[in-house]
C-alpha positions as CSV (number, residue, x, y, z in Angstrom):
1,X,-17.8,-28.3,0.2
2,X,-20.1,-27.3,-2.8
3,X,-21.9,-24.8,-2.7
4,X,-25.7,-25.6,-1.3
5,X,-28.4,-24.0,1.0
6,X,-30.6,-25.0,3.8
7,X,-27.5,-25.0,6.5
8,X,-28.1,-25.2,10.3
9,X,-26.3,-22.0,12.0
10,X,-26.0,-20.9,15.7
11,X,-24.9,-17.4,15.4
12,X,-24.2,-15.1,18.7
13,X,-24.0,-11.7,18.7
14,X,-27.3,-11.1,16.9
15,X,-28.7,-8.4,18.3
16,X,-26.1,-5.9,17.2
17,X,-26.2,-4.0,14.5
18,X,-23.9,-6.3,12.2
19,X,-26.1,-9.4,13.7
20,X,-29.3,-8.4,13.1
21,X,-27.5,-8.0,9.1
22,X,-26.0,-11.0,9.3
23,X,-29.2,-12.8,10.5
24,X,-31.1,-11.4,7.7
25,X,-28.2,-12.1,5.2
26,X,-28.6,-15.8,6.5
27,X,-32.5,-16.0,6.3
28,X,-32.2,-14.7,2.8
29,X,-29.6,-17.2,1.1
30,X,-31.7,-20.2,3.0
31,X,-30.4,-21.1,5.9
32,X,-32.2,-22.0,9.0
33,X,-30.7,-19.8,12.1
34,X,-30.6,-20.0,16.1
35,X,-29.8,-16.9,18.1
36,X,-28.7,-17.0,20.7
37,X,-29.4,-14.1,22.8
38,X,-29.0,-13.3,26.5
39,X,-32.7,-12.6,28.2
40,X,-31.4,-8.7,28.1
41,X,-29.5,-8.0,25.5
42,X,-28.9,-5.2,23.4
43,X,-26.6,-1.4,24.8
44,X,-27.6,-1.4,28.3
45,X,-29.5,-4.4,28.5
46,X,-33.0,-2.8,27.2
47,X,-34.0,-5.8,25.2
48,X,-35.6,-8.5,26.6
49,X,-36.4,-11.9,24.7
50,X,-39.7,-10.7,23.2
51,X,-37.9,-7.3,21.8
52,X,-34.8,-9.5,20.4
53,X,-36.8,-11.9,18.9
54,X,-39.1,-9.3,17.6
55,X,-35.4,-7.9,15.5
56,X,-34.6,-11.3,13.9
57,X,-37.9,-12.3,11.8
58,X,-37.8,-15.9,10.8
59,X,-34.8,-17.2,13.4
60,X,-35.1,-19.1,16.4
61,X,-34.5,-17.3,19.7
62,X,-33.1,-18.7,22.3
63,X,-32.1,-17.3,25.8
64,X,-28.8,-18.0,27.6
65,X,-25.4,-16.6,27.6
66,X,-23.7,-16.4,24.3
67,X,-20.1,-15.5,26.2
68,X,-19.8,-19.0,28.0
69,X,-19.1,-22.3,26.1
70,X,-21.6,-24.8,28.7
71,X,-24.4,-22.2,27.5
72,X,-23.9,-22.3,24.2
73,X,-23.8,-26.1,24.0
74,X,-26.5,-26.4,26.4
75,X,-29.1,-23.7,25.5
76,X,-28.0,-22.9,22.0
77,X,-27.0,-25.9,20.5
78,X,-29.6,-28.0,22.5
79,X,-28.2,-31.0,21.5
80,X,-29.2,-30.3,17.6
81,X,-27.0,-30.5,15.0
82,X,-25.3,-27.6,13.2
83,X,-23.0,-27.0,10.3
84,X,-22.0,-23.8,11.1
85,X,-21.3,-21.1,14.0
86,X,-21.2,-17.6,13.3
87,X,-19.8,-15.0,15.6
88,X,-20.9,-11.3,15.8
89,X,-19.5,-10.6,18.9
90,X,-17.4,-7.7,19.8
91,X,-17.0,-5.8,22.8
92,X,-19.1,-2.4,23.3
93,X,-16.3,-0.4,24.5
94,X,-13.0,-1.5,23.8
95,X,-12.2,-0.7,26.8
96,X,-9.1,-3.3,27.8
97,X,-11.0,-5.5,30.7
98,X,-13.9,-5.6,28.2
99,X,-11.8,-6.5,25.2
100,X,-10.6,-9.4,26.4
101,X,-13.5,-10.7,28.0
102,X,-15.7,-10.6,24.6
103,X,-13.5,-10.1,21.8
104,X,-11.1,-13.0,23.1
105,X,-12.6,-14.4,25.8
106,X,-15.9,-15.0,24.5
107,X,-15.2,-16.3,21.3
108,X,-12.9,-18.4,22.6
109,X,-15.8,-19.9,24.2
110,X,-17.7,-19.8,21.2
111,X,-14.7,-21.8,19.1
112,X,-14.8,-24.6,22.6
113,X,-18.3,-25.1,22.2
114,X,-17.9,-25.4,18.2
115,X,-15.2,-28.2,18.9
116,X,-17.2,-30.2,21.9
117,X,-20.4,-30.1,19.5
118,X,-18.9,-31.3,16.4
119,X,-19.4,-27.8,14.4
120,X,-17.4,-28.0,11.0
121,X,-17.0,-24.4,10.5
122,X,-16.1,-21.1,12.2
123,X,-16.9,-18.0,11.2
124,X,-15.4,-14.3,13.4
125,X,-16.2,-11.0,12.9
126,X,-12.6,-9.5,12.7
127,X,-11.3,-6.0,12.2
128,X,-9.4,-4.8,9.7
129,X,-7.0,-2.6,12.2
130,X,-5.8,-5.5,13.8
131,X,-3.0,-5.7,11.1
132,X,-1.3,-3.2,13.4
133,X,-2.8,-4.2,16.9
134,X,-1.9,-1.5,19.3
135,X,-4.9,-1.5,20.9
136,X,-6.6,-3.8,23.7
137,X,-9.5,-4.7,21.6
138,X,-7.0,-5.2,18.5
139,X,-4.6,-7.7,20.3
140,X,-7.5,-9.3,21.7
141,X,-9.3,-9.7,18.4
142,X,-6.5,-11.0,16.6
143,X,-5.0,-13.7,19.6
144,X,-8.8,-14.9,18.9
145,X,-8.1,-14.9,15.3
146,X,-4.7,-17.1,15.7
147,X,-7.0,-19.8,18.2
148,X,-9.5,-19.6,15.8
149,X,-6.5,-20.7,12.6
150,X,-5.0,-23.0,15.0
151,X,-8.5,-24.9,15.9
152,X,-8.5,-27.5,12.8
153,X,-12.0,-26.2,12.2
154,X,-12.8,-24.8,9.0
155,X,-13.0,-21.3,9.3
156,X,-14.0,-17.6,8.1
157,X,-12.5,-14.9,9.4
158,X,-14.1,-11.8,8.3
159,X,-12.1,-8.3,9.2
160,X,-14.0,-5.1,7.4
161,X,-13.2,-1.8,7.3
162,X,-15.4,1.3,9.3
163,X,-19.0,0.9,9.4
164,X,-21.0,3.7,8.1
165,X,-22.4,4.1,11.5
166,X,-19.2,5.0,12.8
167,X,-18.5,7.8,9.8
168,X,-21.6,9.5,11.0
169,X,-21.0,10.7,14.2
170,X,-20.9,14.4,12.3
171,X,-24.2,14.3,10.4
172,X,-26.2,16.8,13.2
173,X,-23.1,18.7,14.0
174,X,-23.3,20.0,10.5
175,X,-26.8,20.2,9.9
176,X,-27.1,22.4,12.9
177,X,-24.1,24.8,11.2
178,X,-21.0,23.8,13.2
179,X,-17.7,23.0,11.3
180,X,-16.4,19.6,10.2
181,X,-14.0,18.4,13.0
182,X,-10.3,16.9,11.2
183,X,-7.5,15.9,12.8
184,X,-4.8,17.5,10.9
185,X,-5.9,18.6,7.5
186,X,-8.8,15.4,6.5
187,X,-6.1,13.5,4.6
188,X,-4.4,11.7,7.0
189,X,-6.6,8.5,6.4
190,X,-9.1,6.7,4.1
191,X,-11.4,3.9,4.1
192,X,-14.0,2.1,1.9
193,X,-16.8,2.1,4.4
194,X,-19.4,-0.5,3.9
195,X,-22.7,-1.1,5.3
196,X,-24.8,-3.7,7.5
197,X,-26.3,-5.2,4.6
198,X,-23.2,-5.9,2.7
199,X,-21.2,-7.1,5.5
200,X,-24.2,-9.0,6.5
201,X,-24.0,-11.0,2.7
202,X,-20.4,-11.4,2.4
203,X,-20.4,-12.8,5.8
204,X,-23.1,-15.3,5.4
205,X,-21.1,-16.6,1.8
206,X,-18.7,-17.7,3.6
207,X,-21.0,-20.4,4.8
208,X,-21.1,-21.8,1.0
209,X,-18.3,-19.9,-0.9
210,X,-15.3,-22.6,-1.0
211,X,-13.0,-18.9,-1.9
212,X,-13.9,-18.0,1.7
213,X,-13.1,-21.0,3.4
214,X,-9.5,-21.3,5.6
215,X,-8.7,-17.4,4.8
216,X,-8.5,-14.1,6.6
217,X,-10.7,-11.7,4.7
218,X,-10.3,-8.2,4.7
219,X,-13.2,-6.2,2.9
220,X,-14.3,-2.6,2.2
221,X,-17.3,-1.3,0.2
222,X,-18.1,-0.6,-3.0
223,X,-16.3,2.8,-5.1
224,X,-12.9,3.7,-4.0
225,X,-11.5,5.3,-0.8
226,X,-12.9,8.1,1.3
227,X,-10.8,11.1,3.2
228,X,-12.9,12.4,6.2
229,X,-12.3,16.0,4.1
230,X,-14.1,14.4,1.1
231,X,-16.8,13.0,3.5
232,X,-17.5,16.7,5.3
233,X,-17.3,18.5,1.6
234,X,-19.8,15.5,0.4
235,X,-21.8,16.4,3.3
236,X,-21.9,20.3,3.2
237,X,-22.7,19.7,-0.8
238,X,-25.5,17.5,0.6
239,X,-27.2,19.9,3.2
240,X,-26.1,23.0,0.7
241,X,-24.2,24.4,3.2
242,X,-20.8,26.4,2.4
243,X,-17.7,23.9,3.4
244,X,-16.6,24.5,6.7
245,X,-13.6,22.4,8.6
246,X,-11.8,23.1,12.4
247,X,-8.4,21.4,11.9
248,X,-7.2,19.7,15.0
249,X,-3.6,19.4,15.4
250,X,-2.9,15.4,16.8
251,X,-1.0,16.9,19.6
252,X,-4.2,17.7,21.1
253,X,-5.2,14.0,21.5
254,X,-1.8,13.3,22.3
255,X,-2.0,16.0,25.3
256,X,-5.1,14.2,26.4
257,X,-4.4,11.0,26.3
258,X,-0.8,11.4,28.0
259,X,-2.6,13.5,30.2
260,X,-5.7,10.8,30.9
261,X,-3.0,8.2,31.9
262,X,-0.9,10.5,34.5
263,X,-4.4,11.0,36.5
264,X,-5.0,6.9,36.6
265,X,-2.0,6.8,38.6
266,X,-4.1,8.9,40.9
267,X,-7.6,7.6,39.6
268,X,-7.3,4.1,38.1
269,X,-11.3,4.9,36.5
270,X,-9.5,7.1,34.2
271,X,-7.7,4.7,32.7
272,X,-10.5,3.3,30.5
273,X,-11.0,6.6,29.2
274,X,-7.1,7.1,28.4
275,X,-7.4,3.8,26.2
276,X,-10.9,5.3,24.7
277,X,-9.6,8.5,23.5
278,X,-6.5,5.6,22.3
279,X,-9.0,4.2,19.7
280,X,-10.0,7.8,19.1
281,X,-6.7,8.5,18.2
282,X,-5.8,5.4,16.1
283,X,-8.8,6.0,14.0
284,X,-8.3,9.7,13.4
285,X,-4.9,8.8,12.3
286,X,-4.5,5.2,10.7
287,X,-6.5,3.9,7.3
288,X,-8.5,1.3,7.2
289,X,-7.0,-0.2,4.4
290,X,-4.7,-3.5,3.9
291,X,-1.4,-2.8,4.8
292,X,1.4,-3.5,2.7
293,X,3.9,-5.6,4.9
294,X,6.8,-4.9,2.5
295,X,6.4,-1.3,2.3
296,X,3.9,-0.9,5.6
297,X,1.6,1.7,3.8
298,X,-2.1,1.2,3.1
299,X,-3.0,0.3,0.0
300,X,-6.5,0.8,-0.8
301,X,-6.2,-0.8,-4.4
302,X,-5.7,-4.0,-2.3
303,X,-8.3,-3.8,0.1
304,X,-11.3,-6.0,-1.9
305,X,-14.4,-4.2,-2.3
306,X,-18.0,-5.7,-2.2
307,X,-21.7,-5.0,-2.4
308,X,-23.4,-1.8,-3.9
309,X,-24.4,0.5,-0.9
310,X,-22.8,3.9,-0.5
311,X,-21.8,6.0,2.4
312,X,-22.8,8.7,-0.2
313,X,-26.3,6.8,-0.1
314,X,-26.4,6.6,4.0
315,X,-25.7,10.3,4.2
316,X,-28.7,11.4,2.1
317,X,-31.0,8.9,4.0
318,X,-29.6,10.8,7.2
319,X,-30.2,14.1,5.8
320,X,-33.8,13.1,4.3
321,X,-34.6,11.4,8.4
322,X,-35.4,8.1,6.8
323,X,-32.4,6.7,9.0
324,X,-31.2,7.6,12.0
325,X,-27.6,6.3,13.6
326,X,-27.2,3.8,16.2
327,X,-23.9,4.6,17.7
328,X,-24.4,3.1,21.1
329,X,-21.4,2.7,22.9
330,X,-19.3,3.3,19.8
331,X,-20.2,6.8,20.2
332,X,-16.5,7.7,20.6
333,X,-15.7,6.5,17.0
């Protein structure tokens, strides 16, 4: 397919951060776009229609449940055509029972309702870390992926590395003088962080870019990759504040963790929060970067860069107030 504008796309999961980016994206490059939304959406449900629709200028809202394929046909599709879905939707949590129900329950739905309606093309919001899926919310993300491949649809599948909203979590901590938290010495991991905006156009080229069509697509930010030391001397340089870093050995999470799953024998509620301070844990301790499969190492060289935002730029917004973090339920990232 050429490249060409004015496409018809249903895309679910809009309300999130990365949707309301994607929708914009979308908008911009000409396309005409349905959301649909449930009638509260949004972390704990405080957006109703009205307040959703009021988030995506220029797209049609409509109500219904974006998790179950006979809505999506039925109150999203509503018996239109469209050339094109487009899904945003990830679980809140990551918490296993959650994981499966959105990351690969949900968009399984999503890809039925694609099929039964006649939709040529498929586009998922990925991950990056489910190259190495030891996770809930990474083995459900990527069985997704493999129905998504195995569909005969045309499809996009779009796995970026960490948002800058989840490399901000430390921003106050340090403006109100506390140290940098590491686990182990702050060079353990990188990443190329990119933002909403650029995720939000290199996921709506896929629609029209022929290079993005039947591929996996990892993607990172612009500039090269980031330590969490370089990002808490960046941000001590940026307040003017003398560098200051507490060192956390990765026993410590190991403690809690293998400590979080001996009580769920006793209190199954704690297992959730075992497999939270998991993704804790993976994050503080694995790149996101493509891995090599030859010589399983990250290579950032190979992780494809894109757009022109910075986390550089994100942090001096944060420290200036003209942006504020919406961590929601990711908080633990």
């Amino acid at each position: 397919m050429s490249d060409r504008s004015g496409l018809r796309v249903l895309l679910l999961g809009a309300t999130g951060t990365i949707g309301q980016a994607t929708a914009q994206a979308l908008r911009r490059q000409g396309h005409a776009v349905v959301c649909l939304v449930r009638p509260r959406s949004g972390v704990g449900g405080r957006l109703d229609a009205a307040a959703a629709a009021a988030l995506l200028p220029g797209c049609t809202v409509r109500t219904g449940d974006p998790t179950q394929q006979a809505s999506i046909v039925r109150d999203g599709m509503a018996g239109e055509r469209f050339d094109a879905l487009v899904s945003c939707m990830a679980s809140r949590t990551g918490a296993p029972l959650d994981a499966w129900a959105i990351d690969h329950g949900a968009t399984l739905q999503a890809l039925q309702a694609a099929q039964d309606s006649s939709v040529p093309h498929m586009v998922m919001l990925s991950a990056l870390c489910v190259q190495k899926p030891l996770l809930a919310f990474q083995q459900a993300k990527r069985a997704a992926e493999q129905a998504l491949i195995a569909s005969g649809l045309r499809y996009s599948i779009v796995r970026p590395t960490a948002f800058f909203k989840s490399l901000s979590g430390q921003v106050e901590r340090v403006r109100r003088g506390q140290p940098f938290l590491l686990m182990g010495d702050g060079r353990l991991t990188a990443c190329k962080p990119i933002s909403d905006r650029d995720l939000g156009d290199f996921i709506a080229s896929c629609l029209t870019d022929p290079q993005r069509h039947d591929r996996v697509l990892p993607i990172g930010g612009p500039g090269p990759a980031i330590t969490p030391r370089e990002q808490g001397e960046h941000l001590f340089a940026l307040l003017g504040r003398q560098p200051r870093f507490r060192e956390v050995p990765v026993w410590v999470l190991d403690g809690v963790i293998g400590g979080l799953r001996l009580a769920s024998r006793l209190r199954p509620s704690l297992a959730d929060k075992a497999e939270l301070a998991g993704i804790g844990r993976y994050y503080a301790t694995e790149s996101m970067l493509v891995l090599n499969p030859l010589t399983g190492r990250y290579d950032a060289d190979a992780t494809p860069s894109t757009g022109s935002d910075t986390l550089w730029d994100h942090y001096a917004a944060l420290a200036r107030g003209e942006a504020a973090p919406d961590r929601g339920d990711h908080a633990v990232f």
